[in-house]
C-alpha positions as CSV (number, residue, x, y, z in Angstrom):
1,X,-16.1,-28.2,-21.4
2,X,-15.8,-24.4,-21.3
3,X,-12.1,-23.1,-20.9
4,X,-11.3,-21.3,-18.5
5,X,-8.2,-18.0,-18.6
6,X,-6.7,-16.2,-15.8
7,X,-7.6,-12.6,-16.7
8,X,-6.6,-11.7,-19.8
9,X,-8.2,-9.1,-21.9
10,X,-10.6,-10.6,-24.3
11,X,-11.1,-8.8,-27.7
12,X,-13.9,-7.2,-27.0
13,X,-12.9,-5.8,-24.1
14,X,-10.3,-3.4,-25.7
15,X,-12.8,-0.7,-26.2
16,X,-11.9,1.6,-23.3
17,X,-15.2,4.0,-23.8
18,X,-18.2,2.6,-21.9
19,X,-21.8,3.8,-21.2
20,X,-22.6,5.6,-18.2
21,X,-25.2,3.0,-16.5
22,X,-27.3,3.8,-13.4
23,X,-27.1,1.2,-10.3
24,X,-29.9,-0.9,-11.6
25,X,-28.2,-1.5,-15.3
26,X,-25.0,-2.3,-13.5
27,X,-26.3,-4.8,-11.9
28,X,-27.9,-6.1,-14.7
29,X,-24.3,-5.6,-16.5
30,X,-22.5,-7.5,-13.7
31,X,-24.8,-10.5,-14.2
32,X,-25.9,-10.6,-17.8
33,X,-22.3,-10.0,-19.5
34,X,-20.2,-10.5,-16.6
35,X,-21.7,-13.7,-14.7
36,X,-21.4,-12.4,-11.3
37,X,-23.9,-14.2,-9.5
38,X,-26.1,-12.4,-6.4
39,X,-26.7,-15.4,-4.2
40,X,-25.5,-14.8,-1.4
41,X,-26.1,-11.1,-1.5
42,X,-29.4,-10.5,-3.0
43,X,-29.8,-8.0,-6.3
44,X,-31.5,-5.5,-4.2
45,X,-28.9,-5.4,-1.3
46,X,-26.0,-5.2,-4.2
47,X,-28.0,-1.8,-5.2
48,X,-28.1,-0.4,-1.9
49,X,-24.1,-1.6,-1.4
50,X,-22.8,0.6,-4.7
51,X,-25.4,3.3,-3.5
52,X,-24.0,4.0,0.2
53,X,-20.9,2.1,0.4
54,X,-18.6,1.9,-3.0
55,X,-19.3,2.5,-6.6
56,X,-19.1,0.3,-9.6
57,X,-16.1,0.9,-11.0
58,X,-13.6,0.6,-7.8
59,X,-15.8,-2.7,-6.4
60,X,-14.7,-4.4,-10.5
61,X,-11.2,-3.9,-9.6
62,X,-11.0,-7.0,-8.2
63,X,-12.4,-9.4,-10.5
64,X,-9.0,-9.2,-12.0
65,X,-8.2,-11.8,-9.1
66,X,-10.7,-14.2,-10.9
67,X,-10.6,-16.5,-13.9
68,X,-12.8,-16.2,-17.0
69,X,-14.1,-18.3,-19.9
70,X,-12.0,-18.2,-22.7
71,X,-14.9,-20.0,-25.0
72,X,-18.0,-21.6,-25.1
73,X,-21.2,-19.8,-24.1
74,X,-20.2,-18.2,-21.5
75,X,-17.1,-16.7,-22.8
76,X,-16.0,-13.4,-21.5
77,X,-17.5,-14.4,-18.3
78,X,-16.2,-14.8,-14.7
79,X,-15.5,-18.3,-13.5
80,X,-17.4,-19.0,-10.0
81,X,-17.6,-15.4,-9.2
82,X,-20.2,-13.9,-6.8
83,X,-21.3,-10.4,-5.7
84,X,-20.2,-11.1,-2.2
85,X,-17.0,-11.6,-2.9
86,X,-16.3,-8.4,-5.1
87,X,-17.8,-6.6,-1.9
88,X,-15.7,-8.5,1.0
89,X,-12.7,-7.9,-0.4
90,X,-13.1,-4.0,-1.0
91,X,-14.2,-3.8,3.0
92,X,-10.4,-6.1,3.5
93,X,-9.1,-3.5,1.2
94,X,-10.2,-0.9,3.1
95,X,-9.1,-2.2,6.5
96,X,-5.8,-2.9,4.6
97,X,-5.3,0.9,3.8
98,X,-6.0,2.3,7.1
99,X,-3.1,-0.3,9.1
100,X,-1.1,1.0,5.9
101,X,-1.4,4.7,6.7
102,X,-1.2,4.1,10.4
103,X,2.0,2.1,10.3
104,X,3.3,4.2,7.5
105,X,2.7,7.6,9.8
106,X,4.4,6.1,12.4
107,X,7.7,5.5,9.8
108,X,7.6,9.1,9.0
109,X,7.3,10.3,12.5
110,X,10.5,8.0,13.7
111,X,12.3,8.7,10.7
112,X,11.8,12.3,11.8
113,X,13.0,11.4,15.6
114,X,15.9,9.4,13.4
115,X,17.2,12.3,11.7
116,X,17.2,15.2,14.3
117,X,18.7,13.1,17.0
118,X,21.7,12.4,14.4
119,X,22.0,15.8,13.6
120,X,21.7,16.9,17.6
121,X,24.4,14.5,17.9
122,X,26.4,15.7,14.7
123,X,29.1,18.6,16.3
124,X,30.0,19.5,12.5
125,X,26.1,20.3,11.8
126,X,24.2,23.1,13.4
127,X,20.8,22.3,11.8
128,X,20.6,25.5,9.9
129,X,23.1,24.4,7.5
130,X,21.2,21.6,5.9
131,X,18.6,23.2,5.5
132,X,20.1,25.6,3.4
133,X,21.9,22.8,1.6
134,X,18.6,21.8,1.1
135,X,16.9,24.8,-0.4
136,X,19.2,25.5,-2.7
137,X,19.0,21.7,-4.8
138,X,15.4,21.9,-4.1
139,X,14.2,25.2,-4.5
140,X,10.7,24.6,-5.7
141,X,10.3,22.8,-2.0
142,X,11.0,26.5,-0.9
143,X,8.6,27.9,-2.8
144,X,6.1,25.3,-2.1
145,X,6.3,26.3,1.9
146,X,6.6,30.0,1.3
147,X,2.9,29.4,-0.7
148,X,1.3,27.5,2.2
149,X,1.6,30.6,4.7
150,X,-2.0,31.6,3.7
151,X,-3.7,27.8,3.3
152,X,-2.2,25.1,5.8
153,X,-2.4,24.3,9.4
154,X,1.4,25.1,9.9
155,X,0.4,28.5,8.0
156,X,2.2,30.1,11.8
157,X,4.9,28.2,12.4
158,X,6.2,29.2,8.5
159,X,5.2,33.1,9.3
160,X,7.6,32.7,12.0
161,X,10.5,30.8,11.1
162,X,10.8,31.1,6.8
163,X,13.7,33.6,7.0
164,X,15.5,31.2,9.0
165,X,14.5,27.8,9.1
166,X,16.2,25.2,11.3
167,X,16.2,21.4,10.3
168,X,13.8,20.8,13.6
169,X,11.1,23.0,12.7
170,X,11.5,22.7,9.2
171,X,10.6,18.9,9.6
172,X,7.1,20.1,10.9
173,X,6.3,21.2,7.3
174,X,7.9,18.6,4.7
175,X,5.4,16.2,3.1
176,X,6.9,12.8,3.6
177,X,8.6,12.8,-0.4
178,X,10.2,15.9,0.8
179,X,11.1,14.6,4.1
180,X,12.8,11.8,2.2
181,X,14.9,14.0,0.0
182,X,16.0,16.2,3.2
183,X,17.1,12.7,4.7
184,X,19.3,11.4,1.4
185,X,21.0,14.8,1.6
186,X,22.1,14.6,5.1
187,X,22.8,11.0,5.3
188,X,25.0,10.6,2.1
189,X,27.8,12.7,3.8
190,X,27.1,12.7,7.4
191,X,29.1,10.6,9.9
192,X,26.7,8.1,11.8
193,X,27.2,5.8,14.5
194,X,25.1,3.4,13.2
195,X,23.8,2.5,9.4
196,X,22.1,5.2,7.6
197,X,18.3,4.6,7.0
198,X,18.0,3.3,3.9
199,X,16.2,5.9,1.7
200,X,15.3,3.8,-1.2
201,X,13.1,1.4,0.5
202,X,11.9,4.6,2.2
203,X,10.4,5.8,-1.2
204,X,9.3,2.7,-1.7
205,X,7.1,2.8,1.6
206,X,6.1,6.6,0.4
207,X,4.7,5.2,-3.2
208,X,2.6,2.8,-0.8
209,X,1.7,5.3,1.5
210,X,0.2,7.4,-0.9
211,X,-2.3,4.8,-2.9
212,X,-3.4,3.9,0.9
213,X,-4.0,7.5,1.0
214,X,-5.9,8.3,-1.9
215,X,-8.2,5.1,-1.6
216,X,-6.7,3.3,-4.5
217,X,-7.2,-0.1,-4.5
218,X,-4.4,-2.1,-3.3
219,X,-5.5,-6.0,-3.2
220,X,-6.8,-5.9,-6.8
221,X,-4.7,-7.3,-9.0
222,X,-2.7,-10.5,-7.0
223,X,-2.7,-12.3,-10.6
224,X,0.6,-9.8,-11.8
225,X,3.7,-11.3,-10.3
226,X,5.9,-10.7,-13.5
227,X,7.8,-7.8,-11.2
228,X,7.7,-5.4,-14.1
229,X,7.8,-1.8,-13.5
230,X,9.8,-1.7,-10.1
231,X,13.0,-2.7,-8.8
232,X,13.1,-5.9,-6.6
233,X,14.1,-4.8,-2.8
234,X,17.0,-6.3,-1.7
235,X,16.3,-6.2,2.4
236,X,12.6,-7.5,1.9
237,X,13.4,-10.3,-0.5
238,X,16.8,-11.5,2.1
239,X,13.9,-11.4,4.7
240,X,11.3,-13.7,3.2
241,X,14.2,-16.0,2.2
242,X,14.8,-16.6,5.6
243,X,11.6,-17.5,6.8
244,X,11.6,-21.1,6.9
245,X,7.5,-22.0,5.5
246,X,8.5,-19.7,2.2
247,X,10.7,-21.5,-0.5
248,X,12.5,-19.6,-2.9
249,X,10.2,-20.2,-5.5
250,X,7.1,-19.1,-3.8
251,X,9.1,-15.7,-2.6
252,X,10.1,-15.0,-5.9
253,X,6.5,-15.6,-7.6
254,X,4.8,-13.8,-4.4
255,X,7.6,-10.6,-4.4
256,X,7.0,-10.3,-8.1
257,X,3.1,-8.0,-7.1
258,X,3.8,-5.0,-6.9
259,X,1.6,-4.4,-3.6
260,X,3.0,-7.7,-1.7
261,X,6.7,-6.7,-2.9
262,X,5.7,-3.0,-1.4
263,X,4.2,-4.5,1.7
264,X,7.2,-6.6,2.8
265,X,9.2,-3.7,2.4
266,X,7.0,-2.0,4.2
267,X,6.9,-4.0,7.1
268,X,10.9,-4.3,7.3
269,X,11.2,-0.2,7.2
270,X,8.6,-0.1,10.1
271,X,11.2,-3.0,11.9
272,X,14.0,-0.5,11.1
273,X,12.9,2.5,11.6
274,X,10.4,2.5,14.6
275,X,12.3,2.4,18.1
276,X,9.5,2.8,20.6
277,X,9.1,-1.1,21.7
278,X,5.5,0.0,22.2
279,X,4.8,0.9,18.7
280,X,6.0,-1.9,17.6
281,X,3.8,-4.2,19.6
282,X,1.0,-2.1,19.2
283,X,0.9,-2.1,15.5
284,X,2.0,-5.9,15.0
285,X,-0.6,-6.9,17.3
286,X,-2.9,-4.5,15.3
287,X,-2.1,-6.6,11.9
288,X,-1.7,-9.8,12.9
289,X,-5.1,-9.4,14.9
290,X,-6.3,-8.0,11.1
291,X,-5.0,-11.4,9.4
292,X,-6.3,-13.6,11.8
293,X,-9.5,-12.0,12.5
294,X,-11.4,-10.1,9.6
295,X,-9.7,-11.4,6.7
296,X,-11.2,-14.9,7.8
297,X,-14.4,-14.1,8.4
298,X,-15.7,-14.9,4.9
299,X,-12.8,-17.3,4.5
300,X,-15.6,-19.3,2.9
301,X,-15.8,-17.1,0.2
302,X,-12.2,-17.6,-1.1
303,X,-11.1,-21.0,-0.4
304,X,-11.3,-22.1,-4.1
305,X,-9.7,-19.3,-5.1
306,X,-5.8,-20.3,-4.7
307,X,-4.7,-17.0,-6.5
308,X,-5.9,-15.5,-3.1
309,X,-5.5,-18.1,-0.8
310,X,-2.1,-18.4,-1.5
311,X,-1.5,-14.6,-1.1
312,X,-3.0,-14.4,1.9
313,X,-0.8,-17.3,3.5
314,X,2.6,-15.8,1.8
315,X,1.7,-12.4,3.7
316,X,0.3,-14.0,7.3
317,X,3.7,-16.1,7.1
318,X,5.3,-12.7,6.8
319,X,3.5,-10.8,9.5
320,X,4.1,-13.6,12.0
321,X,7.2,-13.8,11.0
322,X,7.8,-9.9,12.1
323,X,5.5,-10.0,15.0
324,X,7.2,-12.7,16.6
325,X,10.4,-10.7,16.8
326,X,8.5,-7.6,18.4
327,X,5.6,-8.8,20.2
């Protein structure tokens, strides 16, 4: 009997120059060296797939969630691994990335209402101030907004106010990164009334927010769980451990991704940091509707898959968790 691995790099694999191959000679590649099967998405319809909807190279990025031969005849080659598959889960990928930026706009935008009421409340801080703080430990940020007078939609509003910006206009023109720094400065010496937002699992939610946003892949690679390469997030791990379905095992494997670690911790900033009730309900309903609808359409597809099976319960367990406290 053939063995079977769980994605490791096989010698001949290492080289990291390939050919440039047209549609038809990656789909010859796909099934000849690869052993991705086409039936139950014809060869034909795979070509027109890579030529109208995604290319090659993106739609591979998730075979790393599959097993391959280790020897034998068919060693190098996927495990059980069809066409169809590859394709559902870059559409689920997609859909993933557009509830992340939507959720994660709607963090930046409270975060925003956040930070200026504090300061409105904030006697000992006429919004000026900080923003001069600001300037001064960041004064490439300066520079940055004084170069977007001639190329950006708030190309105006920085004509008008750059000789004296105030923290509520000011906010108009931060990217989110810079948002963040203007927040840690404020927060780690201002008196509040309530808990500070916590900027850390802020950046956290940024670094997510930005692979949603340039189309990078996000559900590819659900095999790494060794939680190298980022810290662990205190507030998103003491949630999952108190969800009653999740033992401590399972969180610990599951928050070792990257993207489901980032996820969680997404989901607890948009709990924290959203205060329309609305929003809230809106956007919960939104995922959990995602979860429960398109993800299982093809459940078919993945249900001898327990790499991705398993995922997919850790984060539904999750979601319901949050959108039964909201919705």
């Amino acid at each position: 009997m053939e063995k079977v691995v769980t994605g490791e790099i096989l010698p001949e694999e290492t080289d990291k120059k390939r050919p440039k191959l047209t549609i038809p000679r990656q789909i010859e590649y796909m099934r000849d060296e690869k052993g991705i099967k086409f039936n139950l998405v014809t060869e034909d319809s795979a070509a027109e797939f890579l030529r109208k909807n995604n290319y090659y190279f993106k739609l591979k990025a998730f075979e790393k969630n599959y097993e391959k031969y280790a020897s034998g005849e068919n060693a190098g080659k996927y495990f059980d691994l069809e066409f169809a598959y590859l394709q559902e889960l870059s559409t689920l990928d997609m859909y993933l990335r557009e509830q992340i930026l939507s959720m994660t706009l709607d963090i930046e935008h409270y975060l925003k209402v956040r930070l200026l009421n504090d300061i409105s409340e904030n006697n000992g801080e006429d919004g000026y101030s900080i923003v001069e703080k600001f300037f001064a430990c960041q004064p490439d940020i300066l520079q940055g907004i004084q170069d977007k007078r001639k190329n950006s939609y708030c190309e105006d509003l920085i004509r008008k106010y750059v000789d004296a910006f105030a923290v509520w206009n000011v906010v108009e023109i931060l990217s989110f990164g810079d948002l963040l720094e203007l927040s840690a400065l404020y927060y780690a010496t201002a008196p509040n009334r309530e808990p500070a937002p916590n900027i850390g699992n802020l950046r956290v939610v940024k670094f997510l927010r930005n692979a949603a946003a340039h189309n990078n892949c996000l559900i590819n690679n659900l095999r790494d769980n060794s939680g190298q390469g980022f810290p662990q997030n205190r507030e998103a791990n003491t949630f999952v451990g108190k969800i009653p379905d999740i033992s401590n095992k399972v969180r610990i494997k599951k928050m070792g991704n990257r993207f489901i670690h980032d996820f969680v911790t997404m989901l607890c900033c948009f709990h924290t940091i959203v205060s329309s009730d609305k929003v809230k309900q809106h956007q919960m309903q939104k995922i959990k509707g995602l979860l429960d609808g398109r993800f299982t359409k093809h459940s078919e597809y993945f249900s001898k898959n327990q790499l991705l099976v398993s995922n997919y319960e850790f984060s539904k367990k999750v979601v319901d968790k949050f959108a039964g406290m909201c919705i």
